[in-house]
PyMOL Python script that loads the backbone (N, CA, C, O; Angstrom):
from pymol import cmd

cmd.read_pdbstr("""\
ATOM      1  N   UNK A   1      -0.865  17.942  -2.941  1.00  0.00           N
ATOM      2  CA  UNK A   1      -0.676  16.730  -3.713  1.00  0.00           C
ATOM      3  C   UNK A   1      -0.587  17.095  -5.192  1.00  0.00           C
ATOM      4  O   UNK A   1      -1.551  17.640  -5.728  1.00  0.00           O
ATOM      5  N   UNK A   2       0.454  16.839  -5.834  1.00  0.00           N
ATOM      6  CA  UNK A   2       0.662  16.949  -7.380  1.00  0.00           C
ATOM      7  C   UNK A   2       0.832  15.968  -8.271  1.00  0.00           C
ATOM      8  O   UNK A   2       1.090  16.077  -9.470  1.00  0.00           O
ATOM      9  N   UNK A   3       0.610  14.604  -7.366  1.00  0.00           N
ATOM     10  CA  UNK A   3       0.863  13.237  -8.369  1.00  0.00           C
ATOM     11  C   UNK A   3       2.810  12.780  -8.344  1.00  0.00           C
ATOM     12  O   UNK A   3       3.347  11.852  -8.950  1.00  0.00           O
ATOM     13  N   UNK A   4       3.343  13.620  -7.600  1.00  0.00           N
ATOM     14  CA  UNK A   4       4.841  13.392  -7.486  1.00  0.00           C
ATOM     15  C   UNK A   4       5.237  12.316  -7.107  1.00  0.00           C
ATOM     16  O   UNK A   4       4.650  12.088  -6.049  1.00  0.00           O
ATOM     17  N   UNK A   5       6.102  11.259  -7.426  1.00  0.00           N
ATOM     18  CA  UNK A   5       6.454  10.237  -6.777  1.00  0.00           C
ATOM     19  C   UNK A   5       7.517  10.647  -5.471  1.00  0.00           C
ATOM     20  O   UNK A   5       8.465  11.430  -5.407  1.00  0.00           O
ATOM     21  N   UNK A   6       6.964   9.844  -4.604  1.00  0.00           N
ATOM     22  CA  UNK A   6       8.101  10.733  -3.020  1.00  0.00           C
ATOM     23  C   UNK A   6       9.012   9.383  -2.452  1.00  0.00           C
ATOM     24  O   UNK A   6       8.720   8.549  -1.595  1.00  0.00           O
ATOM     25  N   UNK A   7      10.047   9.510  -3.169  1.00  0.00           N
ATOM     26  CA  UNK A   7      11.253   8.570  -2.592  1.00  0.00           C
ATOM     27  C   UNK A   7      11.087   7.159  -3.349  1.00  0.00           C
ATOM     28  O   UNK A   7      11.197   6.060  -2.806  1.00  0.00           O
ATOM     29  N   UNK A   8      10.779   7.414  -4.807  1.00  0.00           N
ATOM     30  CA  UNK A   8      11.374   6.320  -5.630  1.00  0.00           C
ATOM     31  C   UNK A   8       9.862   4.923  -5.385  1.00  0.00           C
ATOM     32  O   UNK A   8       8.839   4.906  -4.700  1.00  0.00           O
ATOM     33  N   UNK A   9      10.325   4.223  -6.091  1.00  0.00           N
ATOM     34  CA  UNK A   9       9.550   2.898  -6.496  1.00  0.00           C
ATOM     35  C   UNK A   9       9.616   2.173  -5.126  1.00  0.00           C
ATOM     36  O   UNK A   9      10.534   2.295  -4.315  1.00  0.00           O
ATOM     37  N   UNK A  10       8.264   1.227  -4.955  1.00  0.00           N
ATOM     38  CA  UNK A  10       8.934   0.159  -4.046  1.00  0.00           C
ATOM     39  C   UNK A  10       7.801  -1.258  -4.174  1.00  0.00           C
ATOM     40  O   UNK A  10       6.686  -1.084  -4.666  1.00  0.00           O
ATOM     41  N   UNK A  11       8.117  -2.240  -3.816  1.00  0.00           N
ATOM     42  CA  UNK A  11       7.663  -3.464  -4.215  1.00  0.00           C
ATOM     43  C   UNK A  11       6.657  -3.560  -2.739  1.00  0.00           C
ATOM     44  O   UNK A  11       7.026  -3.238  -1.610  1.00  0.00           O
ATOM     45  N   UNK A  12       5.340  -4.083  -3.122  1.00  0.00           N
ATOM     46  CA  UNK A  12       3.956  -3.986  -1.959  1.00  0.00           C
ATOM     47  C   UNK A  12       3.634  -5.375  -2.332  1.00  0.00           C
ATOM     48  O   UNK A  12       3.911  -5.700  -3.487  1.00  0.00           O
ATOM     49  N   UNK A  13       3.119  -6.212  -1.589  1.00  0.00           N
ATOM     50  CA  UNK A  13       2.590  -6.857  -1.507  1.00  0.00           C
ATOM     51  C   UNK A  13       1.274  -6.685  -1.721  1.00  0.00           C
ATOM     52  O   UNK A  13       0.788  -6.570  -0.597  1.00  0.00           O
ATOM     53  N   UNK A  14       0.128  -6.573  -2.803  1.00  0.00           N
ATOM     54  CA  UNK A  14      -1.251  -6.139  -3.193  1.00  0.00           C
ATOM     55  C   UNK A  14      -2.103  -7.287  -2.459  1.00  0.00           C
ATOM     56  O   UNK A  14      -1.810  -8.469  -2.635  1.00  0.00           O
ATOM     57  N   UNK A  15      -2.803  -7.033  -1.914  1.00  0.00           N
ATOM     58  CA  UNK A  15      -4.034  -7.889  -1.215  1.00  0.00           C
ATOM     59  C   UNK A  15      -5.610  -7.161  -1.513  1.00  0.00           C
ATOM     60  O   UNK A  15      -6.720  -7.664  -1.338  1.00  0.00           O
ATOM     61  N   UNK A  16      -5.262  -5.858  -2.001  1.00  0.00           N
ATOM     62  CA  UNK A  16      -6.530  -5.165  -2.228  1.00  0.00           C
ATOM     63  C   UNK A  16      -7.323  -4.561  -3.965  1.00  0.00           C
ATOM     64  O   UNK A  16      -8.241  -3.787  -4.239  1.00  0.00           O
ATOM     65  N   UNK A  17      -6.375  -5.408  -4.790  1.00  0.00           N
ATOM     66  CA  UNK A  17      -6.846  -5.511  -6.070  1.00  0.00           C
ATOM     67  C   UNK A  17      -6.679  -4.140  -6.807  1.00  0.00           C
ATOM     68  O   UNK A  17      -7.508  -3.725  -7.617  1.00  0.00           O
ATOM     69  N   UNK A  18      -5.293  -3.330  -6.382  1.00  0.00           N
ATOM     70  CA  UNK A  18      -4.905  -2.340  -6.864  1.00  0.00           C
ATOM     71  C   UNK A  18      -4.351  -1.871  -8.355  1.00  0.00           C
ATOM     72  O   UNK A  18      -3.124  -1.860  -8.254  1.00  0.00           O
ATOM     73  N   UNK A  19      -4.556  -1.663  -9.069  1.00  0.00           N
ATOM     74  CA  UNK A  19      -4.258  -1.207 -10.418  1.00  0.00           C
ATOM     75  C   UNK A  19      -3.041  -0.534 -11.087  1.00  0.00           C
ATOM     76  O   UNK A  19      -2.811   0.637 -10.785  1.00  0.00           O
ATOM     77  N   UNK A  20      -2.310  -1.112 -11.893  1.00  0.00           N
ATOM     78  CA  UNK A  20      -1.208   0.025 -12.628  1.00  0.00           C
ATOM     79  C   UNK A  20      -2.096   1.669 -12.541  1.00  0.00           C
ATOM     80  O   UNK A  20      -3.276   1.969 -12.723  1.00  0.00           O
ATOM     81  N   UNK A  21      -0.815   2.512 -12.158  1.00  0.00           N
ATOM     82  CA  UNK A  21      -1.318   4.103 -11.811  1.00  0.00           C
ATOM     83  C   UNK A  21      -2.511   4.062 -10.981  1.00  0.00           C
ATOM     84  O   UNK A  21      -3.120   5.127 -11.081  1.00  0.00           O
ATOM     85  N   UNK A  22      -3.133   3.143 -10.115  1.00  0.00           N
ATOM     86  CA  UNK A  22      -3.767   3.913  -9.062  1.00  0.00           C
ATOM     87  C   UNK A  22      -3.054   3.995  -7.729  1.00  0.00           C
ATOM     88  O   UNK A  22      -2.279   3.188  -7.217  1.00  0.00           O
ATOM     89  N   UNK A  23      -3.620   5.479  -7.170  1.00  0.00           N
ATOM     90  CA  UNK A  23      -2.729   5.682  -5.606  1.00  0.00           C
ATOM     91  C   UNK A  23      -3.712   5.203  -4.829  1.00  0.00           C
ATOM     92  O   UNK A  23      -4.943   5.193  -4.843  1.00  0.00           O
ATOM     93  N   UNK A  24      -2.131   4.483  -3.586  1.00  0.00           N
ATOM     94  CA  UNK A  24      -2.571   3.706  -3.003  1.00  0.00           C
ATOM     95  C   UNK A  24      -1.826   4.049  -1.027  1.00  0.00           C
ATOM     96  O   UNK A  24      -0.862   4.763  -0.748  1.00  0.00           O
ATOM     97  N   UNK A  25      -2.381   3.545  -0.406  1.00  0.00           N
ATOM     98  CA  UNK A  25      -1.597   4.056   1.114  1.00  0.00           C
ATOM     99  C   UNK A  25      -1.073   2.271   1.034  1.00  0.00           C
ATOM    100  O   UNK A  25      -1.544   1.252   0.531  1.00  0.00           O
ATOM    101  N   UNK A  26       0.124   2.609   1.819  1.00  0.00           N
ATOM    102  CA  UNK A  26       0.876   1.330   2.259  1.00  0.00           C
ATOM    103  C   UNK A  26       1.059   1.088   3.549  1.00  0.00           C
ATOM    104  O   UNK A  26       0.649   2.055   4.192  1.00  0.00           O
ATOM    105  N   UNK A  27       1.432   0.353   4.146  1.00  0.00           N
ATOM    106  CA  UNK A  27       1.990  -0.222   5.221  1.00  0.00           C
ATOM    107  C   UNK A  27       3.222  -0.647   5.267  1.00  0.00           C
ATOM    108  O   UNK A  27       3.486  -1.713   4.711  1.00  0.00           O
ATOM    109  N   UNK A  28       4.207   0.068   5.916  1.00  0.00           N
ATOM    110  CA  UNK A  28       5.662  -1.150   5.972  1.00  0.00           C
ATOM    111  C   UNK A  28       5.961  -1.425   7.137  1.00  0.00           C
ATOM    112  O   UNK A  28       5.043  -1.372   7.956  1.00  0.00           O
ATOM    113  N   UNK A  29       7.209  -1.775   7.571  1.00  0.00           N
ATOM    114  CA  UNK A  29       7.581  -2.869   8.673  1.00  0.00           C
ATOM    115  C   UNK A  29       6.761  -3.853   9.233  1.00  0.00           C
ATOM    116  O   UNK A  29       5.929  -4.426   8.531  1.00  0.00           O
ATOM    117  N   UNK A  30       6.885  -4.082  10.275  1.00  0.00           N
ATOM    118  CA  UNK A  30       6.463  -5.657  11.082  1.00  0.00           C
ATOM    119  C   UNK A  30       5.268  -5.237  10.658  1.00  0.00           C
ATOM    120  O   UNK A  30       5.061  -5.954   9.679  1.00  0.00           O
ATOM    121  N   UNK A  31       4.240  -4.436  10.797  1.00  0.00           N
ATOM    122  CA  UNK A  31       2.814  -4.545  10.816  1.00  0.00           C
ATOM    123  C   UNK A  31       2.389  -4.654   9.003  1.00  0.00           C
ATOM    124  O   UNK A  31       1.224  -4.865   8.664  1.00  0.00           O
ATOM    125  N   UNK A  32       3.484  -4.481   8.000  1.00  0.00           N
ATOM    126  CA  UNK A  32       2.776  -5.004   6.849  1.00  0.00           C
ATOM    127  C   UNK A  32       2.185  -6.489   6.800  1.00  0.00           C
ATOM    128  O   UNK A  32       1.345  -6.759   5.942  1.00  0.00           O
ATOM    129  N   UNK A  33       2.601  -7.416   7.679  1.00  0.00           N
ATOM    130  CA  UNK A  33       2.312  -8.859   7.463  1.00  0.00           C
ATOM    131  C   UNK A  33       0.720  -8.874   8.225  1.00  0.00           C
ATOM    132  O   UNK A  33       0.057  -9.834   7.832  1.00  0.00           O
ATOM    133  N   UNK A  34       0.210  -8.245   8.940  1.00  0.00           N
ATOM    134  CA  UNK A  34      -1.058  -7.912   9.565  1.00  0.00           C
ATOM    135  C   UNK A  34      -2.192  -7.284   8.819  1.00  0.00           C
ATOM    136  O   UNK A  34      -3.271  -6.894   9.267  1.00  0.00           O
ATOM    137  N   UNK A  35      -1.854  -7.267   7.910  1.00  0.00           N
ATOM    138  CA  UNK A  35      -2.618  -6.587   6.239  1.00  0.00           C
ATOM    139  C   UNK A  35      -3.570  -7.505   5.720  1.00  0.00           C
ATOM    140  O   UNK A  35      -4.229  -7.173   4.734  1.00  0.00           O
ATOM    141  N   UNK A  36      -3.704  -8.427   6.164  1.00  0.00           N
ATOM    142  CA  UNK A  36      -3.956  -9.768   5.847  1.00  0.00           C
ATOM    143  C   UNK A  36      -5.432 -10.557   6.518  1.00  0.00           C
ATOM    144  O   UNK A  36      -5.148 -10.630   7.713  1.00  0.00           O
ATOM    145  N   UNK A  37      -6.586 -11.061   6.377  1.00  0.00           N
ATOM    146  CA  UNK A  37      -7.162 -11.644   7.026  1.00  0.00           C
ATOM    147  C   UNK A  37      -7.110 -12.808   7.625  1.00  0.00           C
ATOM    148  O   UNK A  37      -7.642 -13.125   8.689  1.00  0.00           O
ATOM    149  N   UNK A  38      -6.157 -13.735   6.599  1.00  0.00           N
ATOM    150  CA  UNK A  38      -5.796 -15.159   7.350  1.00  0.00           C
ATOM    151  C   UNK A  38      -4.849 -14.805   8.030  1.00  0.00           C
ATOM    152  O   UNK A  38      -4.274 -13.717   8.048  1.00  0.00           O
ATOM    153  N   UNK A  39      -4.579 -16.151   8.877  1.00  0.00           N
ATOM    154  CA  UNK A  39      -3.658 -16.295  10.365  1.00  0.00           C
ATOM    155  C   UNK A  39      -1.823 -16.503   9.816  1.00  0.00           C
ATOM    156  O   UNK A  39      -0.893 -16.613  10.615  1.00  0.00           O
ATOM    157  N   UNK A  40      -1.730 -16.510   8.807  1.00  0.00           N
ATOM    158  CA  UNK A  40      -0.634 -17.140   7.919  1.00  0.00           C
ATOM    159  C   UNK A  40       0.360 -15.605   8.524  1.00  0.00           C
ATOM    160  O   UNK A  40      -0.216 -14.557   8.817  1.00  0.00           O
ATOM    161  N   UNK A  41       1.650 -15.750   8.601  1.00  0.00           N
ATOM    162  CA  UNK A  41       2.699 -14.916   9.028  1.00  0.00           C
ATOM    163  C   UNK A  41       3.398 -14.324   7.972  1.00  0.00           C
ATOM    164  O   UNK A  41       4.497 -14.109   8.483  1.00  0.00           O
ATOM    165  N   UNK A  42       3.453 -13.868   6.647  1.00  0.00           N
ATOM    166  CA  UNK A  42       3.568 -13.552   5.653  1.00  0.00           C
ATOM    167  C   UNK A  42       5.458 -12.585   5.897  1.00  0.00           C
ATOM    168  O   UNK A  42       5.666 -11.716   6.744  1.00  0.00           O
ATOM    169  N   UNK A  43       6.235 -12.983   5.142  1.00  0.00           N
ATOM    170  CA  UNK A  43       7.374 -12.506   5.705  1.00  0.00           C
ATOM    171  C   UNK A  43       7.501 -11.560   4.540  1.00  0.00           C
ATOM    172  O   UNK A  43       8.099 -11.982   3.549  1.00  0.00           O
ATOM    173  N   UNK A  44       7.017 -10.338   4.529  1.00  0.00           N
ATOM    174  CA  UNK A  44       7.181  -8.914   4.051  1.00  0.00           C
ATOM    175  C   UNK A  44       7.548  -7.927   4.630  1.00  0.00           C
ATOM    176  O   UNK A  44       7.347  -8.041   5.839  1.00  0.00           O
ATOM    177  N   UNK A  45       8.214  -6.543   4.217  1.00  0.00           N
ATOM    178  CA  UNK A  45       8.027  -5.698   4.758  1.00  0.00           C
ATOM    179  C   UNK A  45       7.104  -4.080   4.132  1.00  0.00           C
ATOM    180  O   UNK A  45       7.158  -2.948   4.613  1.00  0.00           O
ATOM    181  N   UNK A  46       6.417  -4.524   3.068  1.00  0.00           N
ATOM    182  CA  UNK A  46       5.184  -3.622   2.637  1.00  0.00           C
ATOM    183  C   UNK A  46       4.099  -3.977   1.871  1.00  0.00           C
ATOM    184  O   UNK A  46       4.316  -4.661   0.870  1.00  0.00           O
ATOM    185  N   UNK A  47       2.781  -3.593   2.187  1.00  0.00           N
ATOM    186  CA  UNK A  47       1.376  -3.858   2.009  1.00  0.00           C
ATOM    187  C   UNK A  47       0.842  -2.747   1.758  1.00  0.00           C
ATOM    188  O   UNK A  47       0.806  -1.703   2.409  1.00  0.00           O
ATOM    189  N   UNK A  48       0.149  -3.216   0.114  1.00  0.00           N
ATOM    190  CA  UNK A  48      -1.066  -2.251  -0.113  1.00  0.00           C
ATOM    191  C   UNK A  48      -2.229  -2.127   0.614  1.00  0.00           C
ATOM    192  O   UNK A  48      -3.141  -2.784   0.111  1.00  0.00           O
ATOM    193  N   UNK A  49      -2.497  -1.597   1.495  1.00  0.00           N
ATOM    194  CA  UNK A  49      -3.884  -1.259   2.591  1.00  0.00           C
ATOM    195  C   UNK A  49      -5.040  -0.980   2.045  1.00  0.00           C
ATOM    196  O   UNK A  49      -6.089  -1.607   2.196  1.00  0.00           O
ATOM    197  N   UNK A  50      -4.851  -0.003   1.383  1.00  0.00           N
ATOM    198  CA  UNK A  50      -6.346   0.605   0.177  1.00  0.00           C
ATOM    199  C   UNK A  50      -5.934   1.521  -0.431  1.00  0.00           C
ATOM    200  O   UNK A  50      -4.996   2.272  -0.165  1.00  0.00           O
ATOM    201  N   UNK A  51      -6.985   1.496  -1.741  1.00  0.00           N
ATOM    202  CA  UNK A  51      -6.609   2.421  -2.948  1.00  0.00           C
ATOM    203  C   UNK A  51      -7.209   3.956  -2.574  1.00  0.00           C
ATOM    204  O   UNK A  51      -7.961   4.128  -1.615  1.00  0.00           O
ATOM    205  N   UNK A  52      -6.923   4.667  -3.156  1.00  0.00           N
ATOM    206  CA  UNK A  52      -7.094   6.195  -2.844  1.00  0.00           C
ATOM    207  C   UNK A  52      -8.082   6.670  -3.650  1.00  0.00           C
ATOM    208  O   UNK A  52      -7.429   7.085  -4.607  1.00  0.00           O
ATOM    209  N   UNK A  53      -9.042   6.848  -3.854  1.00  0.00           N
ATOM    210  CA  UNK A  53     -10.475   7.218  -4.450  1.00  0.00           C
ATOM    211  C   UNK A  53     -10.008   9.078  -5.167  1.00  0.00           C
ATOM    212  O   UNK A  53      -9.884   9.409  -6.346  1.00  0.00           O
ATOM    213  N   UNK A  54      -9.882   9.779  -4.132  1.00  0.00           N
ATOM    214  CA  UNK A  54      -9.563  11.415  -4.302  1.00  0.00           C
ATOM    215  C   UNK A  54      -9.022  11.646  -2.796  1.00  0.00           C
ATOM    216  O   UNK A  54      -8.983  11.124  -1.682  1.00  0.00           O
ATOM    217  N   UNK A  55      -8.650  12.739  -3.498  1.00  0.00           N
ATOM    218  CA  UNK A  55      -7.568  13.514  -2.477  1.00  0.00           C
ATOM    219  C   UNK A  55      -7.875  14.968  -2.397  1.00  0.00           C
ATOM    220  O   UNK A  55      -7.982  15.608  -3.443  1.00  0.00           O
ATOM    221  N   UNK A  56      -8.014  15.494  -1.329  1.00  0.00           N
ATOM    222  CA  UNK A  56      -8.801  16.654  -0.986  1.00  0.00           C
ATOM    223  C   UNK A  56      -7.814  17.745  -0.144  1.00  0.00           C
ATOM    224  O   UNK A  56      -7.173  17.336   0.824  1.00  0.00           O
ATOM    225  N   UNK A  57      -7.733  19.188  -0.585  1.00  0.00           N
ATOM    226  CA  UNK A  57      -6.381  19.663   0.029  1.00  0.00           C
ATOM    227  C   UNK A  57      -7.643  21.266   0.791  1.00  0.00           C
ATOM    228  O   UNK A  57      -8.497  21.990   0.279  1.00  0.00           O
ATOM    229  N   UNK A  58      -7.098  21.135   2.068  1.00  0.00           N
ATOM    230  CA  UNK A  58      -7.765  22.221   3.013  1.00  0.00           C
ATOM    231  C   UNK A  58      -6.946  23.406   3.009  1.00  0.00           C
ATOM    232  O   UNK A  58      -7.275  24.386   3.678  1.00  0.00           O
TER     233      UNK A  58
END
""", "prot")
cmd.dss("prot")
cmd.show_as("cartoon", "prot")
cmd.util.cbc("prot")
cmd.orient("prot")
């Protein structure tokens, strides 16, 4: 991990109170709308899941 952006920008739907420059894991296709705790059907195709604390290389 070097902080590289991998395949450009993309628009997330934030549900988890994510920050300019913090890394974050996403979700896309059908299961981004499942990101969600209410029952509501949300017509997206990407979700911020959770922010990334550190990153650890073995």
């Amino acid at each position: 991990m070097n902080d590289e952006v991998i395949g450009g920008e993309i628009i997330s739907l934030d549900n988890v109170g994510a920050g300019i420059g913090d890394k974050v894991l996403i979700a896309t296709g059908d299961v981004a709308r499942f990101a969600f705790d209410d029952e509501k059907d949300y017509p997206i195709d990407s979700a911020i899941i959770s922010i990334v604390d550190s990153v650890e290389q073995s």
